[in-house]
Structures are given as C-alpha cells and as structure tokens.
C-alpha positions in Angstrom: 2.1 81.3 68.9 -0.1 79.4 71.1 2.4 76.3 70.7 4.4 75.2 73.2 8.0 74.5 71.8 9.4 71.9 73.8 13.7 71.3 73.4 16.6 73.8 73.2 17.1 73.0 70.0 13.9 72.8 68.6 13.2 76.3 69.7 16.6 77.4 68.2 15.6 75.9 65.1 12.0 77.5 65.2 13.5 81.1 65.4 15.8 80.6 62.4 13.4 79.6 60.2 10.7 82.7 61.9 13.3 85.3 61.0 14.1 83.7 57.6 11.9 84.7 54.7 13.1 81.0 53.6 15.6 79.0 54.9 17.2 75.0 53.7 17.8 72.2 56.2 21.7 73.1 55.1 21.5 76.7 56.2 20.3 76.0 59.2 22.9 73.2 60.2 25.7 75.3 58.1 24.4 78.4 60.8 23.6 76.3 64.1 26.3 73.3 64.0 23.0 70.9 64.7 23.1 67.6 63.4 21.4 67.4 60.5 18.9 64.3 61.5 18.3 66.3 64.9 17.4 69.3 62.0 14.6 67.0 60.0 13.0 65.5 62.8 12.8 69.0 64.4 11.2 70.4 61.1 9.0 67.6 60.6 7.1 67.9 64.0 6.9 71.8 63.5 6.0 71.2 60.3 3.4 68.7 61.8 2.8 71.3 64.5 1.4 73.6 62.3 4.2 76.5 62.8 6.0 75.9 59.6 5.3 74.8 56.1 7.6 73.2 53.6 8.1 75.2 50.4 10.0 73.0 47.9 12.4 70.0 48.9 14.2 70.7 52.3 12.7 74.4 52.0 10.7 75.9 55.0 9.3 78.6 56.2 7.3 80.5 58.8 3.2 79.5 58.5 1.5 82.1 57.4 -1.6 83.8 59.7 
C-alpha cells in the first residue's frame, strides 16, 4: 500500500480488517478493546482512503487490487 496510515490505532485497526476475509465494527472492538466511535471514524477515512470497502452495514473488508 502506497498509503501512509497515520495513528496507532488506525493502523491496528487496518491489519485486522487486512487479515480478515470480513470483519464487523463489533469484532473488531470485541478483539481490540477500541472504542467503538474511535472504530467508525477510523473505518470511515480508510474507507475514504481507498484501502477498505464496506460490504453490508458495519461490514468491511480489505479493497481488492
């Protein structure tokens, strides 16, 4: 990824849903103990970003190439 990732968290956040197939907002803060509003607006910029995509209603996954 030619992204730059800026934020501990985000970055943690990033890999979860990379090595996930799939992966929900609540798996992610069930997994990482993140606060759940620090989880959306992380997805929604790497969503905006271009490095994930949303599948269904607090779905996400890795963009595909």
């Amino acid at each position: 990824m030619d992204k730059e990732i800026r934020g501990k968290k985000r970055k943690e956040i990033f890999e979860m849903i990379k090595k996930a197939e799939r992966i929900s907002l609540k798996e992610i803060k069930a997994s990482t103990n993140i606060n759940y509003n620090t989880i959306r607006s992380a997805v929604i910029s790497l969503t905006n970003s271009g490095l994930i995509e949303r599948i269904e209603r607090g779905v996400y996954k890795p963009k595909s190439k």
